[in-house]
DOKEBA-650238 format. One record per residue (C-alpha): x, y, z; residue in three letters. Coordinates in steps of 0.05 Angstrom, whole numbers, padded with zeros to 5 digits, always signed. Layout:
BEGIN
XYZALA;...
//
This chain:
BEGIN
-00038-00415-00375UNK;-00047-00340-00372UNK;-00109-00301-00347UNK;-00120-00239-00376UNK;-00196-00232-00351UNK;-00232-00227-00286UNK;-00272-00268-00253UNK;-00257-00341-00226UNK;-00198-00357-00221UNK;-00197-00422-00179UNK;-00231-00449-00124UNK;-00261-00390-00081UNK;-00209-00345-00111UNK;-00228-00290-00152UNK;-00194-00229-00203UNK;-00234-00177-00188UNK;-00241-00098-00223UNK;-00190-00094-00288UNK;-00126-00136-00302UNK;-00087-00072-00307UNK;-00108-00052-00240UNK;-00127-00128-00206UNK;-00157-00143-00140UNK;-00151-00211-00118UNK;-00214-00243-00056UNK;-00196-00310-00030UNK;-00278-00329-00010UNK;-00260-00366+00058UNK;-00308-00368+00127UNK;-00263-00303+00137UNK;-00263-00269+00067UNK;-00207-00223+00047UNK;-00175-00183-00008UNK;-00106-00164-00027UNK;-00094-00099-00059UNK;-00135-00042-00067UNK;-00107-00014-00128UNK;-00127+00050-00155UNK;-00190+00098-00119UNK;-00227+00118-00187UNK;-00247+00027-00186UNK;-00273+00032-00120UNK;-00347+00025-00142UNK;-00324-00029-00186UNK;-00282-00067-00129UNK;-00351-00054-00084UNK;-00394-00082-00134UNK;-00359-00146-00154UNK;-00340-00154-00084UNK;-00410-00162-00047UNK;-00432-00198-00126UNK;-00383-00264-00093UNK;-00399-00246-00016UNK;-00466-00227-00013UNK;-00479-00188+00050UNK;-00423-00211+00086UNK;-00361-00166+00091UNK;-00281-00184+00074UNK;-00249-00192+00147UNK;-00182-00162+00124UNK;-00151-00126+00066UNK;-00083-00135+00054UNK;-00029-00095+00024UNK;+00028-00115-00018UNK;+00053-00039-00009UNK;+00030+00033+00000UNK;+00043+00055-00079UNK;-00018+00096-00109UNK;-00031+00042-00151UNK;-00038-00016-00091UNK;-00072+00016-00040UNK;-00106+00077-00083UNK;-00181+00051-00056UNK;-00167+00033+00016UNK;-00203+00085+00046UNK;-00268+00076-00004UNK;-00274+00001+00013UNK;-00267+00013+00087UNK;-00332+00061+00081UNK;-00357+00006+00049UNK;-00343-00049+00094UNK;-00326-00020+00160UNK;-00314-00081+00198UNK;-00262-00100+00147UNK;-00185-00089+00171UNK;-00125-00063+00139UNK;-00059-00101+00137UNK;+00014-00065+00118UNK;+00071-00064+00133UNK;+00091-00021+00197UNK;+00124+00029+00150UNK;+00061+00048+00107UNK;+00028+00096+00168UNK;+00094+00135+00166UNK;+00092+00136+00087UNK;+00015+00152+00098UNK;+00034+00215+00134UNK;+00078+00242+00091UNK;+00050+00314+00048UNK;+00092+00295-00015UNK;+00073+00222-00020UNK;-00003+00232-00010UNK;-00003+00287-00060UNK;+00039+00248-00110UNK;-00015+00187-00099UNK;-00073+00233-00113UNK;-00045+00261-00178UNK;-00026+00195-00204UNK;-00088+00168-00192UNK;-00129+00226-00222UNK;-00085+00217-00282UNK;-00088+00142-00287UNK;-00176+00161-00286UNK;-00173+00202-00341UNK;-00128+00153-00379UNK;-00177+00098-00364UNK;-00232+00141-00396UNK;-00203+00129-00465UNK;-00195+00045-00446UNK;-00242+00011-00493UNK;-00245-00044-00444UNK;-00271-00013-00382UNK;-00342+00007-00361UNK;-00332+00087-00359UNK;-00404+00084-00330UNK;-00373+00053-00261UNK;-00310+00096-00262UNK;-00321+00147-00206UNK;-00284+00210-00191UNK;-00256+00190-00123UNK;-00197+00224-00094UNK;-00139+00179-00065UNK;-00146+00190+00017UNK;-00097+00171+00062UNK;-00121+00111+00115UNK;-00107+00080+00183UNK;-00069+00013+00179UNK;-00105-00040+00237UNK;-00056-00091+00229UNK;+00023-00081+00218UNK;+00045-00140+00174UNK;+00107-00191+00204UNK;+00153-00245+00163UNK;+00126-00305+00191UNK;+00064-00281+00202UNK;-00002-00328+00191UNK;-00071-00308+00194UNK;-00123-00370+00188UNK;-00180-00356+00154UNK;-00217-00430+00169UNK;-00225-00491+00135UNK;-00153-00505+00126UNK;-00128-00447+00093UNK;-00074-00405+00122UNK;-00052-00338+00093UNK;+00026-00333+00103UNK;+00063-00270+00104UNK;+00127-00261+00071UNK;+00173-00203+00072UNK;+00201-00187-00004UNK;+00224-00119-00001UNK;+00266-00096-00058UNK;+00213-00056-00101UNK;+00192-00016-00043UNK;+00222-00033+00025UNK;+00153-00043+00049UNK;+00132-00095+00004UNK;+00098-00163+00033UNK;+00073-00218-00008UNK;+00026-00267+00010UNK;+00027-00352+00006UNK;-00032-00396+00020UNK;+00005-00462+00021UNK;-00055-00510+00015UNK;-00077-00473-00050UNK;-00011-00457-00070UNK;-00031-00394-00094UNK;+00020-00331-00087UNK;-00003-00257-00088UNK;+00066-00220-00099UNK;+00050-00152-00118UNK;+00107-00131-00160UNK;+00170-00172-00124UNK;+00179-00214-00181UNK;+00168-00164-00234UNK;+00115-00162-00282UNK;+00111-00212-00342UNK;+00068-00164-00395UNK;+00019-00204-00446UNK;+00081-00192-00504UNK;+00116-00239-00466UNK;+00166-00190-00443UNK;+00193-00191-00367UNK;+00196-00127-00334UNK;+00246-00125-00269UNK;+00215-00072-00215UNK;+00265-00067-00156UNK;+00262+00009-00134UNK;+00297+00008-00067UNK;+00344-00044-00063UNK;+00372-00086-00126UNK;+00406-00135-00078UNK;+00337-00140-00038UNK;+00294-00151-00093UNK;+00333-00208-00114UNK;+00328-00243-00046UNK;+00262-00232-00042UNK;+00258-00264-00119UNK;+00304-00334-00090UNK;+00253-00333-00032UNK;+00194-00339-00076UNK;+00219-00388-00127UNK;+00234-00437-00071UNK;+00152-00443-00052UNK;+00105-00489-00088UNK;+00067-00443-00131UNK;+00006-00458-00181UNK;-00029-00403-00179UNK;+00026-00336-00195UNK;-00016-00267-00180UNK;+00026-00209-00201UNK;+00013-00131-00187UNK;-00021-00115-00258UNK;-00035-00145-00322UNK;-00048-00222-00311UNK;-00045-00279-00278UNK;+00006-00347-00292UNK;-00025-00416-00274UNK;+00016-00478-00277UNK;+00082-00491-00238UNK;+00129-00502-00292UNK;+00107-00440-00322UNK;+00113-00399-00257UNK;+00184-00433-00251UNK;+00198-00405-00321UNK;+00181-00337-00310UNK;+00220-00334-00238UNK;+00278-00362-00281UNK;+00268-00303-00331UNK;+00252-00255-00275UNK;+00316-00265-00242UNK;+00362-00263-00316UNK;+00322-00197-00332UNK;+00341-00169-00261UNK;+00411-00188-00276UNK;+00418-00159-00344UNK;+00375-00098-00326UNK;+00436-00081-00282UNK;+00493-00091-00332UNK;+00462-00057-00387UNK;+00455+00007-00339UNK;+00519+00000-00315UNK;+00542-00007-00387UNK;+00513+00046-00410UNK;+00530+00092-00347UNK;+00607+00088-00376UNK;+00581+00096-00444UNK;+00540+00160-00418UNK;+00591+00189-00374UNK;+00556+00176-00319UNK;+00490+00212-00350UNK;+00431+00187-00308UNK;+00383+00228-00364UNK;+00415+00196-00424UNK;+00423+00129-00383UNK;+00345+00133-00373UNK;+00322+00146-00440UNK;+00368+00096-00466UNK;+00337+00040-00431UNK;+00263+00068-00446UNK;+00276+00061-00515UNK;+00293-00007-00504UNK;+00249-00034-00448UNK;+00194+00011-00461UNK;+00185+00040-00523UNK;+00189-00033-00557UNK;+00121-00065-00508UNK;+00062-00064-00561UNK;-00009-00062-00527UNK;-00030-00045-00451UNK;+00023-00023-00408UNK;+00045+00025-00338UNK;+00034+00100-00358UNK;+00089+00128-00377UNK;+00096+00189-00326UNK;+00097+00123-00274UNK;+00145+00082-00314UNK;+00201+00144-00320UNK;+00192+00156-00234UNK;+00208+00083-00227UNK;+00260+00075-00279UNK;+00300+00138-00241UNK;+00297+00107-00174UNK;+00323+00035-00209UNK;+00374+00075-00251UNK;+00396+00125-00188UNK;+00408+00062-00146UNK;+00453+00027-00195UNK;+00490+00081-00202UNK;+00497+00083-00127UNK;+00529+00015-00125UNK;+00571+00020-00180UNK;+00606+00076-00156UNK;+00619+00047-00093UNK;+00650-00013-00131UNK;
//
């Protein structure tokens, strides 16, 4: 089954703001969130938020990665709920303090606002015009790591970098729910399977093994929806991985083709991969700094090969 809506998604677990932009709230004696997503949805991520909670407050938010798109309302919801801790990994503060990054997350979220304006799907009334701010992280994220948040469930902490080397999913077992980010990719409602590695191809593809081996029912990607049922989550880590694999060899094909022409390369597979997704989908100013770092780093390895 595919969820393209918020609201309830299982037991205490909830979708929260807009599927392009999803918050996920596992409602335990020690609430939390994962994923702040994108600043202009604070109000919205507020809102819903204290609509499941009431007056009580998430205990800890945590972060897949530091992207503008992942983190983007951090610093609104800890006005909001300043009892509520922040959990990345120990490379986000130094991220956090660089000029370049925190100016590139502010532009891409005021663009991804007044993109949003024109959605016929979202409340325009709620959208706010809310700068991205950079935020203290309270808790660096471990592999390993467990935080219990009572009654039985356990939130564990899994290292999956490959699209940013700062990426952390997160597994609670008894549920079997997984909140992955974008380490697996994102499966768009066409049915297409989009591979996201950005820093390491060999990386992202461990990190993809290490999550098809848990028991999943509940599959919570970085945007767009959410897969429930294990044989269709096995399916799309199947796919995730082939898409992965023949991402690479059509770049590398088309790198001899090119001569070696990381533009032509680029718009090539944009044409192909991007071009062709009818409805919803990443901005494409987003898309084309993504696709260079995935199209740069093949490169890289092929001509050390």
């Amino acid at each position: 089954m595919i969820i393209t809506t918020t609201g309830k998604i299982c037991d205490n677990f909830y979708l929260l703001g807009h599927p392009g932009y999803p918050m996920y709230l596992f409602n335990a004696p020690q609430p939390v969130i994962f994923d702040a997503c994108v600043s202009f949805a604070g109000k919205i991520y507020v809102e819903q938020i204290r609509t499941v909670l009431g007056d009580r407050e998430p205990s800890i938010l945590f972060l897949t990665h530091v992207h503008w798109d992942h983190c983007g309302a951090t610093a609104y919801l800890k006005k909001a709920f300043p009892a509520m801790k922040v959990a990345a990994s120990e490379l986000a503060p130094g991220i956090l303090e660089r000029p370049n990054a925190v100016a590139l997350m502010k532009r891409l979220n005021e663009e991804a606002r007044i993109e949003m304006l024109s959605c016929p799907d979202f409340d325009k009334t709620r959208i706010i015009d809310e700068p991205f701010r950079p935020f203290q992280v309270d808790i660096e994220l471990k592999h390993g790591g467990t935080f219990d948040l009572g009654n039985g469930t356990v939130v564990e902490v899994l290292a999956t970098p490959g699209h940013t080397r700062d990426h952390h999913s997160f597994y609670l077992p008894r549920e079997r729910i997984l909140i992955a980010g974008e380490a697996a990719g994102l499966l768009h409602q066409s049915g297409v399977v989009a591979t996201e590695f950005l820093s390491s191809y060999n990386d992202y593809l461990a990190s993809l093994e290490r999550l098809t081996a848990l028991s999943v029912d509940v599959f919570c990607q970085g945007h767009g929806l959410v897969l429930v049922g294990r044989e269709e989550i096995k399916d799309f880590f199947r796919r995730a991985i082939e898409e992965t694999v023949s991402f690479k060899e059509r770049v590398f094909e088309l790198l001899d083709k090119e001569n070696g022409s990381l533009e032509r390369v680029m718009q090539c597979i944009k044409a192909e991969r991007y071009d062709t997704i009818p409805g919803m989908k990443q901005s494409e100013e987003p898309y084309m700094i993504n696709l260079k770092a995935k199209v740069s780093h093949l490169a890289a390895i092929k001509a050390a090969t």
